[in-house]
mmCIF file of the C-alpha atoms, coordinates in Angstrom:
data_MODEL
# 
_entry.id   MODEL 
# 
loop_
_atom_site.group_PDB 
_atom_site.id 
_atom_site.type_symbol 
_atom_site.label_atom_id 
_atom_site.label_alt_id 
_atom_site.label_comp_id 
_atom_site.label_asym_id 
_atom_site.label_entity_id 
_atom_site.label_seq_id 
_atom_site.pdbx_PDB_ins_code 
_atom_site.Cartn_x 
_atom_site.Cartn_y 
_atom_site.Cartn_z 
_atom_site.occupancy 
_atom_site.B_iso_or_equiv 
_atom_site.pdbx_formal_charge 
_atom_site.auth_seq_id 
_atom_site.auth_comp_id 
_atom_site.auth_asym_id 
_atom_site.auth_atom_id 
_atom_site.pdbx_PDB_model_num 
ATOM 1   C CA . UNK A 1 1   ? 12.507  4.613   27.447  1.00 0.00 ? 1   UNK A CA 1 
ATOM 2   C CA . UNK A 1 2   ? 9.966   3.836   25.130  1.00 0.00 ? 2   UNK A CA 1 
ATOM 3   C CA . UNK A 1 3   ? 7.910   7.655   25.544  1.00 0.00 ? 3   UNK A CA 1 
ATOM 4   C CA . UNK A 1 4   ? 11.450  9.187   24.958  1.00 0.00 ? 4   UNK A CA 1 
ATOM 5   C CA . UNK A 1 5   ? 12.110  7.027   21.913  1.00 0.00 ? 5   UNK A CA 1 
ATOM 6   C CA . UNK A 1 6   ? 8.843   8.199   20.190  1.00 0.00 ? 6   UNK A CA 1 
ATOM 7   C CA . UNK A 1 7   ? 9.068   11.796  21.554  1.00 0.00 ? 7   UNK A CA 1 
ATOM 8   C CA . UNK A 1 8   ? 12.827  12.008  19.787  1.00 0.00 ? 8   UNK A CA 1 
ATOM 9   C CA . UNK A 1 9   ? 10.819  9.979   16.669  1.00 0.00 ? 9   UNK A CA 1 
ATOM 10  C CA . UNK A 1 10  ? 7.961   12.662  16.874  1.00 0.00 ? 10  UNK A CA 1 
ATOM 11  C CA . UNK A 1 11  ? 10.717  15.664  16.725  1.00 0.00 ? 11  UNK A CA 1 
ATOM 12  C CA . UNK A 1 12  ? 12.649  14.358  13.610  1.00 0.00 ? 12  UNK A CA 1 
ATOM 13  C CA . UNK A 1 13  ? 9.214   13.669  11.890  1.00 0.00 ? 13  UNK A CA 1 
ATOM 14  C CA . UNK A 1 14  ? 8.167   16.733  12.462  1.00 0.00 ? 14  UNK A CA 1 
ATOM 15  C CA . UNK A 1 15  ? 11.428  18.570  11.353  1.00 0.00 ? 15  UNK A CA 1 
ATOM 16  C CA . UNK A 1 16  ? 11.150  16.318  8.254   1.00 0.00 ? 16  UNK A CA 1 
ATOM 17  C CA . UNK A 1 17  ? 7.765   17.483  7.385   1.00 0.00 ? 17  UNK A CA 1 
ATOM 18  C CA . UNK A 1 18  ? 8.832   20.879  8.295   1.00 0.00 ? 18  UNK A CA 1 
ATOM 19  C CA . UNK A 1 19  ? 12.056  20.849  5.928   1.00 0.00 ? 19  UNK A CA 1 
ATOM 20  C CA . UNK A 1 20  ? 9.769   19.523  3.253   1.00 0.00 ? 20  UNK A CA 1 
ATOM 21  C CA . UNK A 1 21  ? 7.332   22.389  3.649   1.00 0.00 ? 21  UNK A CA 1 
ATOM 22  C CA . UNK A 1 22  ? 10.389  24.495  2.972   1.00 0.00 ? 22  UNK A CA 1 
ATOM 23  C CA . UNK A 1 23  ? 11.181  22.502  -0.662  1.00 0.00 ? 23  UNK A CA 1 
ATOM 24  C CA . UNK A 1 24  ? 7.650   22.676  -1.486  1.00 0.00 ? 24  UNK A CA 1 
ATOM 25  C CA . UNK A 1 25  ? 7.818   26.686  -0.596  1.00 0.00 ? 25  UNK A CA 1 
ATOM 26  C CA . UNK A 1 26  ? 11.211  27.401  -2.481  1.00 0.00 ? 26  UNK A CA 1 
ATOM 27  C CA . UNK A 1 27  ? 10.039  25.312  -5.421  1.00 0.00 ? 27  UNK A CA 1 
ATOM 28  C CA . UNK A 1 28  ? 5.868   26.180  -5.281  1.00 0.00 ? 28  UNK A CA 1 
ATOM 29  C CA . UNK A 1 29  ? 5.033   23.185  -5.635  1.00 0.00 ? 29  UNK A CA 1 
ATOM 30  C CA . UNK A 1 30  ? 1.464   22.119  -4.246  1.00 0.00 ? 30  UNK A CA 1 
ATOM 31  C CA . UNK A 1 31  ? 1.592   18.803  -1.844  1.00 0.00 ? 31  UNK A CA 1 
ATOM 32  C CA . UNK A 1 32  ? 0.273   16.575  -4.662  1.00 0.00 ? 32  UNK A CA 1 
ATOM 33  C CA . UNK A 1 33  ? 3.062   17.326  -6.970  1.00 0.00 ? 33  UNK A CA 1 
ATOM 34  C CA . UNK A 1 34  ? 5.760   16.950  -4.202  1.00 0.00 ? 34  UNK A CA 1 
ATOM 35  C CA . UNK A 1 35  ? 4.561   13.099  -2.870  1.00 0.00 ? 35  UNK A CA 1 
ATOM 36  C CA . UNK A 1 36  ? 4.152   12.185  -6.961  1.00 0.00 ? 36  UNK A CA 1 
ATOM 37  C CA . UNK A 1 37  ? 7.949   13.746  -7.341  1.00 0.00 ? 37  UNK A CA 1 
ATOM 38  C CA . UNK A 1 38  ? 9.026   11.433  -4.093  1.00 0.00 ? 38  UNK A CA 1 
ATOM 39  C CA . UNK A 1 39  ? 6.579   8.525   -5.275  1.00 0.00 ? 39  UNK A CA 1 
ATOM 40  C CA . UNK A 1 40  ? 8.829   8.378   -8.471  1.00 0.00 ? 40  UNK A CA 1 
ATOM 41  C CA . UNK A 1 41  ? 11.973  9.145   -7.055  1.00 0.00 ? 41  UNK A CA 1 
ATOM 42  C CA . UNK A 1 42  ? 11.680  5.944   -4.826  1.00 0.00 ? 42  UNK A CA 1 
ATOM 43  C CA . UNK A 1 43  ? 12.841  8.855   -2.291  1.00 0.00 ? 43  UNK A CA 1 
ATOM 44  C CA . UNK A 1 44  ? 13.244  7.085   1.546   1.00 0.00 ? 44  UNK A CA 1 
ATOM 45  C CA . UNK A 1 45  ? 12.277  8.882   4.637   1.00 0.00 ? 45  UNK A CA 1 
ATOM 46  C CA . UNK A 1 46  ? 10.473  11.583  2.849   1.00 0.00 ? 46  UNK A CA 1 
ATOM 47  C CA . UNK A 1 47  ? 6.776   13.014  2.665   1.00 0.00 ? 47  UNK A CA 1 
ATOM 48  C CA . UNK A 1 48  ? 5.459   10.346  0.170   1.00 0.00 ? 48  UNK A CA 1 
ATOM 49  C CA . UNK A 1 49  ? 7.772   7.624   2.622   1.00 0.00 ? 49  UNK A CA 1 
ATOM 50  C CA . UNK A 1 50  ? 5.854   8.438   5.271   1.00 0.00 ? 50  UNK A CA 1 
ATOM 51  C CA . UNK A 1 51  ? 2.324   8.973   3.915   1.00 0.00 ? 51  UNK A CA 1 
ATOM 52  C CA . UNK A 1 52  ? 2.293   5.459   2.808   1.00 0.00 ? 52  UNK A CA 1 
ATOM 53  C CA . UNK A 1 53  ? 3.438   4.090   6.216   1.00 0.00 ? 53  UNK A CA 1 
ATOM 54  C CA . UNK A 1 54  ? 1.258   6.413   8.451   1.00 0.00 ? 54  UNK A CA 1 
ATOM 55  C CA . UNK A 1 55  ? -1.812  6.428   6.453   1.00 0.00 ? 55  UNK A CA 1 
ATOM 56  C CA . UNK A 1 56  ? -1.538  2.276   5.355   1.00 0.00 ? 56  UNK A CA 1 
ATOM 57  C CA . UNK A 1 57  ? -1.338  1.685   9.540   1.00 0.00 ? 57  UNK A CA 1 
ATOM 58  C CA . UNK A 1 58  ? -3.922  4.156   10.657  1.00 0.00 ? 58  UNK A CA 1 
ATOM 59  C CA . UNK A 1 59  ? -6.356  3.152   8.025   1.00 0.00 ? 59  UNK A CA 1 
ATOM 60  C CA . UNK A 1 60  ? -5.783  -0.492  7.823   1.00 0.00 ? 60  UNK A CA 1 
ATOM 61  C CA . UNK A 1 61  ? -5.958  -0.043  12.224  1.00 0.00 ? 61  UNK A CA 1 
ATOM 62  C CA . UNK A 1 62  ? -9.422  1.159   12.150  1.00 0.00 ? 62  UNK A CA 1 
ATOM 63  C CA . UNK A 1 63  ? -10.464 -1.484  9.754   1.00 0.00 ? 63  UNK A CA 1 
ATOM 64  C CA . UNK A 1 64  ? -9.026  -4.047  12.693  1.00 0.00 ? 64  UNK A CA 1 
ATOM 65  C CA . UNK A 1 65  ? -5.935  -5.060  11.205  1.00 0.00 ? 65  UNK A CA 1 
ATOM 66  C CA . UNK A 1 66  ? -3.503  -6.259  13.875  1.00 0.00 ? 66  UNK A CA 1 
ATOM 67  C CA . UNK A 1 67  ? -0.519  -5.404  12.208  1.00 0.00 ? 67  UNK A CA 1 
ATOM 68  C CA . UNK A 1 68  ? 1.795   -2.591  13.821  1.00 0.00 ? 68  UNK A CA 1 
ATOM 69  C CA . UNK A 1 69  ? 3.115   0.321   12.602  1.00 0.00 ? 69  UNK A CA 1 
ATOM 70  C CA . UNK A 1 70  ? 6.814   -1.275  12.692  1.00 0.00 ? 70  UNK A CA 1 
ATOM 71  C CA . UNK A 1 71  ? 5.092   -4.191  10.323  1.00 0.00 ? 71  UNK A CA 1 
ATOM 72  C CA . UNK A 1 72  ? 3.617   -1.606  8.079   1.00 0.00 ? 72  UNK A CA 1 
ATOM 73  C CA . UNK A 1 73  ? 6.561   0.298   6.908   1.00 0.00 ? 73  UNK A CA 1 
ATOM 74  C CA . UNK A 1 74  ? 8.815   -2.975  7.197   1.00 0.00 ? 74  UNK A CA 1 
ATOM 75  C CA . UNK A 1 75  ? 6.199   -4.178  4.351   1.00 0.00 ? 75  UNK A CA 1 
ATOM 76  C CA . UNK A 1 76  ? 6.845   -0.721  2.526   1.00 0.00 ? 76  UNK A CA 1 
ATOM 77  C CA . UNK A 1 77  ? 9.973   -0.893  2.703   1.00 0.00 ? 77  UNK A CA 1 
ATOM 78  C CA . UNK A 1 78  ? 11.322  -4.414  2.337   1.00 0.00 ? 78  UNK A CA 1 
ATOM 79  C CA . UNK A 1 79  ? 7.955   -6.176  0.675   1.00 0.00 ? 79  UNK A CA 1 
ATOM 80  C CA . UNK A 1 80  ? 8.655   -8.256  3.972   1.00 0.00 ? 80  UNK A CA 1 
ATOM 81  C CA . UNK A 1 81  ? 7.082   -9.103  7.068   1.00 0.00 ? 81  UNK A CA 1 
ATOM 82  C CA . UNK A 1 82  ? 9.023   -9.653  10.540  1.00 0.00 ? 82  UNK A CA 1 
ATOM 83  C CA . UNK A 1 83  ? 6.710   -11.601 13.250  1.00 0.00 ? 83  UNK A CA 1 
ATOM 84  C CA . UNK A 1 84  ? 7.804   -12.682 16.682  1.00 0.00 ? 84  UNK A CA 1 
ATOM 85  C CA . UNK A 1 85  ? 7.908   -16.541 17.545  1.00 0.00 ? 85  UNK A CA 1 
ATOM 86  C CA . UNK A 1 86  ? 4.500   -17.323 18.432  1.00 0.00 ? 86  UNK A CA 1 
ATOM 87  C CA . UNK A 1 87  ? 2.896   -14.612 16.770  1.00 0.00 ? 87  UNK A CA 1 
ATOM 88  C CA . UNK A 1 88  ? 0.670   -14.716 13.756  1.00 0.00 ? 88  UNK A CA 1 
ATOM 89  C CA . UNK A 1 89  ? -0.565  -12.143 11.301  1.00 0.00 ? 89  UNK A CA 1 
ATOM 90  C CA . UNK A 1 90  ? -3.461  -12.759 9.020   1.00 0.00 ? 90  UNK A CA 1 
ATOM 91  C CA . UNK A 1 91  ? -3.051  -13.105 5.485   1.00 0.00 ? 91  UNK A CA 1 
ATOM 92  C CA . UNK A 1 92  ? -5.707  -10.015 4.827   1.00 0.00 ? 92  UNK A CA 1 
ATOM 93  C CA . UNK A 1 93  ? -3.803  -7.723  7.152   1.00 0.00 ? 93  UNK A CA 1 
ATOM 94  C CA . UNK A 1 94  ? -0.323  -8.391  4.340   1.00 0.00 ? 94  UNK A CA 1 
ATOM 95  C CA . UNK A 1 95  ? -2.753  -8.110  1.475   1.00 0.00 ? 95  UNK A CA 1 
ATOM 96  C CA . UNK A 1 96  ? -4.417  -5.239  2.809   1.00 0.00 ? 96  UNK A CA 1 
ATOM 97  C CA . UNK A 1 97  ? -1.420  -3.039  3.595   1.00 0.00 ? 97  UNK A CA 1 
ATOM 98  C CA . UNK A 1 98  ? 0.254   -3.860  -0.049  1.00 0.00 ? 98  UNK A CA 1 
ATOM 99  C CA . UNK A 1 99  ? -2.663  -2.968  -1.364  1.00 0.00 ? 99  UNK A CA 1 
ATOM 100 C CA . UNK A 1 100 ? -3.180  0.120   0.251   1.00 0.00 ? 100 UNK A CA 1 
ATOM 101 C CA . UNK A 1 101 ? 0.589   1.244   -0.630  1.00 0.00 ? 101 UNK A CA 1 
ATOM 102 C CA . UNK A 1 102 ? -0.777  0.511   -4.271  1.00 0.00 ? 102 UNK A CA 1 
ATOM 103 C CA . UNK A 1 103 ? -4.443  2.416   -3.682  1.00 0.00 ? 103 UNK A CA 1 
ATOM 104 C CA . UNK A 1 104 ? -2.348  5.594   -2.591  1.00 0.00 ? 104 UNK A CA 1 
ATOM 105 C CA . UNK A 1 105 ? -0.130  5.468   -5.468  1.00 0.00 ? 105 UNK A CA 1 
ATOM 106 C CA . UNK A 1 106 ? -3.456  5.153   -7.424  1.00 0.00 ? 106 UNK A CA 1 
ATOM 107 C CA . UNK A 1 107 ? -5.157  8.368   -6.039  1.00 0.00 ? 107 UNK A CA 1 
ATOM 108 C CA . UNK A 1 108 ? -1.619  10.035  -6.292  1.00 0.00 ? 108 UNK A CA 1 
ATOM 109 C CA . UNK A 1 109 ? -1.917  10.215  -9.850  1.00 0.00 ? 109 UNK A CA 1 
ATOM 110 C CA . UNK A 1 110 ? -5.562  10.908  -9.878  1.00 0.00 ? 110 UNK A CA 1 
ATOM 111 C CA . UNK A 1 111 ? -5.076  14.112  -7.303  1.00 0.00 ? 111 UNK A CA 1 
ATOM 112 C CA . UNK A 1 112 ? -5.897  16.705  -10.297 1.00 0.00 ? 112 UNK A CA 1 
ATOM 113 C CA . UNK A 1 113 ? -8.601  14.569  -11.293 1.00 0.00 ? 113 UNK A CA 1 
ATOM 114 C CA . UNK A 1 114 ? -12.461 15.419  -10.016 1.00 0.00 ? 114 UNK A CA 1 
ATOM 115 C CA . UNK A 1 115 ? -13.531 12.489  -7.636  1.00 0.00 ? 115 UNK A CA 1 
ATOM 116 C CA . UNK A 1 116 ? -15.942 10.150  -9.338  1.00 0.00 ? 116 UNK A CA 1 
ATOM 117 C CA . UNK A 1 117 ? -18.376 7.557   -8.264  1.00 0.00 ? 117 UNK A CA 1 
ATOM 118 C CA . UNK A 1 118 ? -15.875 4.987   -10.396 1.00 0.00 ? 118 UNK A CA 1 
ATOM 119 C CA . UNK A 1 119 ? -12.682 6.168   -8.695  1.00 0.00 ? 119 UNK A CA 1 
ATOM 120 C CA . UNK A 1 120 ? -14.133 5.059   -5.403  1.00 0.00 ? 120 UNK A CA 1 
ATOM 121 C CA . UNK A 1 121 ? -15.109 1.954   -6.510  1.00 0.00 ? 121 UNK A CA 1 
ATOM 122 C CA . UNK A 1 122 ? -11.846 1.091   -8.005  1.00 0.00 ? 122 UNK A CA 1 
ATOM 123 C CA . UNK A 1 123 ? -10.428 2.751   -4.848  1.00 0.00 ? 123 UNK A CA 1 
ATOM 124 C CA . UNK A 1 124 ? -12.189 -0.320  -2.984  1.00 0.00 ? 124 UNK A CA 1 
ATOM 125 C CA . UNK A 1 125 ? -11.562 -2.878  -5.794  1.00 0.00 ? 125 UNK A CA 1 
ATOM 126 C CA . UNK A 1 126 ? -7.805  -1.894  -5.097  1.00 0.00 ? 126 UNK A CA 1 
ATOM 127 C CA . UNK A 1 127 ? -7.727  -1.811  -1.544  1.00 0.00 ? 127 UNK A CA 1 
ATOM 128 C CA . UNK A 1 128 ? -9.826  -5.416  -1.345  1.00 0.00 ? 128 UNK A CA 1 
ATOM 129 C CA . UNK A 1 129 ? -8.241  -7.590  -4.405  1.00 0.00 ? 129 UNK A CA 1 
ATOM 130 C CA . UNK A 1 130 ? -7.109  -10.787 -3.531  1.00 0.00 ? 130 UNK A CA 1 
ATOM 131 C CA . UNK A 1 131 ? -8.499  -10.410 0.212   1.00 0.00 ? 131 UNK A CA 1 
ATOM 132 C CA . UNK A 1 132 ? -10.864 -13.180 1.717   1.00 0.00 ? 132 UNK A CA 1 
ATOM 133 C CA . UNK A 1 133 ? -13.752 -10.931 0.848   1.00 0.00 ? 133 UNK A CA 1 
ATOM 134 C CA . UNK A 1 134 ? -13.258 -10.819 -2.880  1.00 0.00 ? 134 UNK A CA 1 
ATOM 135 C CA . UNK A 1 135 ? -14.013 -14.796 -2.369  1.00 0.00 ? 135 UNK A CA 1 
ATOM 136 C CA . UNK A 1 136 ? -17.464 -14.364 -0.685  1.00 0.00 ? 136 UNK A CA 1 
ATOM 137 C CA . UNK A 1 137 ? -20.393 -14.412 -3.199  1.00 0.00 ? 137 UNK A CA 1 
ATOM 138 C CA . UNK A 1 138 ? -21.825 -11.848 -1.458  1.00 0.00 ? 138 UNK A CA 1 
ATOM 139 C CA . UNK A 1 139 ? -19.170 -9.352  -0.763  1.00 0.00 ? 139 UNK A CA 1 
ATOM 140 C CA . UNK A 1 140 ? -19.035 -7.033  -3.864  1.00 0.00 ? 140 UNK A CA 1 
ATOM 141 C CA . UNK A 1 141 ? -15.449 -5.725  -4.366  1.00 0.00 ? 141 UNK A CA 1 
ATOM 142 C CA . UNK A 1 142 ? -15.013 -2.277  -6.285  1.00 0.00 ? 142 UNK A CA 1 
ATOM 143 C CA . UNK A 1 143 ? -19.228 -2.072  -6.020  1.00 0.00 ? 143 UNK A CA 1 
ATOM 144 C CA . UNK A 1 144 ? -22.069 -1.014  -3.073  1.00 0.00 ? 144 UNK A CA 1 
ATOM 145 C CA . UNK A 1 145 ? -22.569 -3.039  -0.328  1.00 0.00 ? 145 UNK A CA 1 
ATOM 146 C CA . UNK A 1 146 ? -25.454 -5.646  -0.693  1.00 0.00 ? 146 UNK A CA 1 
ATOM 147 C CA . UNK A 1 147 ? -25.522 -6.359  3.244   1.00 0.00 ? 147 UNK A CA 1 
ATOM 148 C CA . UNK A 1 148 ? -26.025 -3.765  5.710   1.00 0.00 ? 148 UNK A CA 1 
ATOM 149 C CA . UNK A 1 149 ? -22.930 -2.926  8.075   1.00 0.00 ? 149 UNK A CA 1 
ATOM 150 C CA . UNK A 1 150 ? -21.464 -1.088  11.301  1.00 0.00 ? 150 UNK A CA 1 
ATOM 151 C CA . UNK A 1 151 ? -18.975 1.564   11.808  1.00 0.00 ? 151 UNK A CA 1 
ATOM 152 C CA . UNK A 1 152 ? -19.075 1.424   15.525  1.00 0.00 ? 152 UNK A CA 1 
ATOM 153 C CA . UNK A 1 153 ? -22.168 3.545   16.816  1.00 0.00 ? 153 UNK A CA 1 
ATOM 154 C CA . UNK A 1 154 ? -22.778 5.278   13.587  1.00 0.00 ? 154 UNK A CA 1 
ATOM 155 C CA . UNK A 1 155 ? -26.010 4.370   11.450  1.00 0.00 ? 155 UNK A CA 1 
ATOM 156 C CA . UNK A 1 156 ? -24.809 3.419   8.144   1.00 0.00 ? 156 UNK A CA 1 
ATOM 157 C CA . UNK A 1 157 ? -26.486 3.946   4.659   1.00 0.00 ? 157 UNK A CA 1 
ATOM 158 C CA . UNK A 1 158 ? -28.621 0.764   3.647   1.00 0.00 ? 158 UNK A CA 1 
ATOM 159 C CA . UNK A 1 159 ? -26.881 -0.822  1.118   1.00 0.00 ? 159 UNK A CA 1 
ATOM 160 C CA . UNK A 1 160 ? -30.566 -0.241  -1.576  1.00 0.00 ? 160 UNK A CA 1 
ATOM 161 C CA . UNK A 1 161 ? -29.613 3.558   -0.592  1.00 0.00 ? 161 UNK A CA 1 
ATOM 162 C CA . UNK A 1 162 ? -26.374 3.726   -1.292  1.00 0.00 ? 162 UNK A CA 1 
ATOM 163 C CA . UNK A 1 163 ? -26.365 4.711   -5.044  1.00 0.00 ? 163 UNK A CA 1 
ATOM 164 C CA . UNK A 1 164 ? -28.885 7.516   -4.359  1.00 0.00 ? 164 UNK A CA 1 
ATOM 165 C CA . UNK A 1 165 ? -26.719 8.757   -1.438  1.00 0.00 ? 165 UNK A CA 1 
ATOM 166 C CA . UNK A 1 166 ? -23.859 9.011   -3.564  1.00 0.00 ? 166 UNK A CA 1 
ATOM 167 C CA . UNK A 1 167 ? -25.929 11.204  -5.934  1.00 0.00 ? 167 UNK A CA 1 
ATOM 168 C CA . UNK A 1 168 ? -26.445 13.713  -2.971  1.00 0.00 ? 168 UNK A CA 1 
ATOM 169 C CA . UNK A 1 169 ? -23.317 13.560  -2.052  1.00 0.00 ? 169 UNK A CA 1 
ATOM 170 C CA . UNK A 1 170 ? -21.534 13.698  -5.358  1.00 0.00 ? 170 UNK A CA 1 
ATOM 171 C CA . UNK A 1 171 ? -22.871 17.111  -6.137  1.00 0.00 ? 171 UNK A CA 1 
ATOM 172 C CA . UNK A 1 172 ? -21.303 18.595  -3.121  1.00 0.00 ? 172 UNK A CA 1 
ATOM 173 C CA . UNK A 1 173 ? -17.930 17.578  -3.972  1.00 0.00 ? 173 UNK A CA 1 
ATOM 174 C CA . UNK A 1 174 ? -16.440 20.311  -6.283  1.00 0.00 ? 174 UNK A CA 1 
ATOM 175 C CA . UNK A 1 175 ? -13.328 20.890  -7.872  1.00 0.00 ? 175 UNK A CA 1 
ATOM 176 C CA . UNK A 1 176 ? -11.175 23.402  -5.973  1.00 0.00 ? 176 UNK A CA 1 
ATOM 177 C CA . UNK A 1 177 ? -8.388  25.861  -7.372  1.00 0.00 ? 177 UNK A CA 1 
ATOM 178 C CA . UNK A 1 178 ? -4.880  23.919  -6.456  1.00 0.00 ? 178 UNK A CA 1 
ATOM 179 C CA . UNK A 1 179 ? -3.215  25.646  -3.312  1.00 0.00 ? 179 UNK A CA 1 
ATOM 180 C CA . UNK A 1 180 ? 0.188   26.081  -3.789  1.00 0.00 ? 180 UNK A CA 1 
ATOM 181 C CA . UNK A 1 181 ? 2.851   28.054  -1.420  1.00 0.00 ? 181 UNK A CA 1 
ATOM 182 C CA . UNK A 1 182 ? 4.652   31.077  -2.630  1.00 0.00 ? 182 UNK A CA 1 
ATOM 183 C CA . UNK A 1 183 ? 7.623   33.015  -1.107  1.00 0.00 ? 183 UNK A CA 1 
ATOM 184 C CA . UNK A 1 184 ? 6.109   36.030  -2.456  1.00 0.00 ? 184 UNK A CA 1 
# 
């Protein structure tokens, strides 16, 4: 029941995305312009809609959250949270979705903007304000890292390193011409 409930989920999401590829067509619009159009409109069930919800879960997931999808967009949607009797959910997992509905909205109206070494510290200042880490002396919110960390099995940049690696990086990232989709 369940694997038929998400296949029939999978099919309307997909003919959602597909009848938004169609408005974004008719109207050229490039994908940045059509989630800040939806993102203003307050639009439900759309693109922008669920962005937010899929990207918020996934991201916040890999990070360790314990909150599930259904808790994600119920937070989106309602600024609410639904838990089961005997079930907990950590403070940081709430904080961390809301803010990473806000982040979004943040980079949303950045998206013609070159990426900067201060956009992805605020993007982190964002995405950790009013979390148990912006507490800890040595955690620095919307900054590098001061302790070394782990991403699973991949070696991580030491945080004295960090700076210079952005450097490096930073002049690979250019500024490409906007792709938008024409009928003709």
């Amino acid at each position: 029941m369940i694997a038929t409930s998400s296949a029939i989920l999978t099919v309307k999401i997909q003919g959602i995305i597909l009848n938004l590829i169609g408005e974004m067509w008719m109207k050229h619009k490039t994908l940045a312009e059509l989630l800040q159009e939806e993102m203003k409109m307050g639009l439900k069930g759309g693109l922008y809609h669920q962005t937010q919800i899929k990207l918020a879960y996934n991201s916040n997931r890999i990070e360790g959250s314990r909150l599930s999808e259904d808790q994600t967009r119920y937070i989106f949607e309602t600024n609410t949270i639904n838990v089961e009797p005997e079930e907990t959910a950590s403070v940081d997992d709430i904080i961390e979705t809301v803010n990473h509905f806000a982040c979004f909205d943040y980079m949303l109206n950045l998206a013609h903007e070159d990426l900067t070494e201060e956009m992805i510290k605020e993007f982190h200042r964002i995405l950790k304000r009013n979390t148990s880490d912006e507490r800890k002396d040595w955690f620095r919110v919307g900054d590098y890292k001061a302790r070394p960390n782990a991403a699973g099995d991949m070696k991580t940049t030491a945080p004295g390193k960090v700076a210079s690696a952005w450097g490096s990086c930073s002049s690979c990232i250019t500024r490409k011409p906007v792709f938008r989709l024409r009928t003709s």
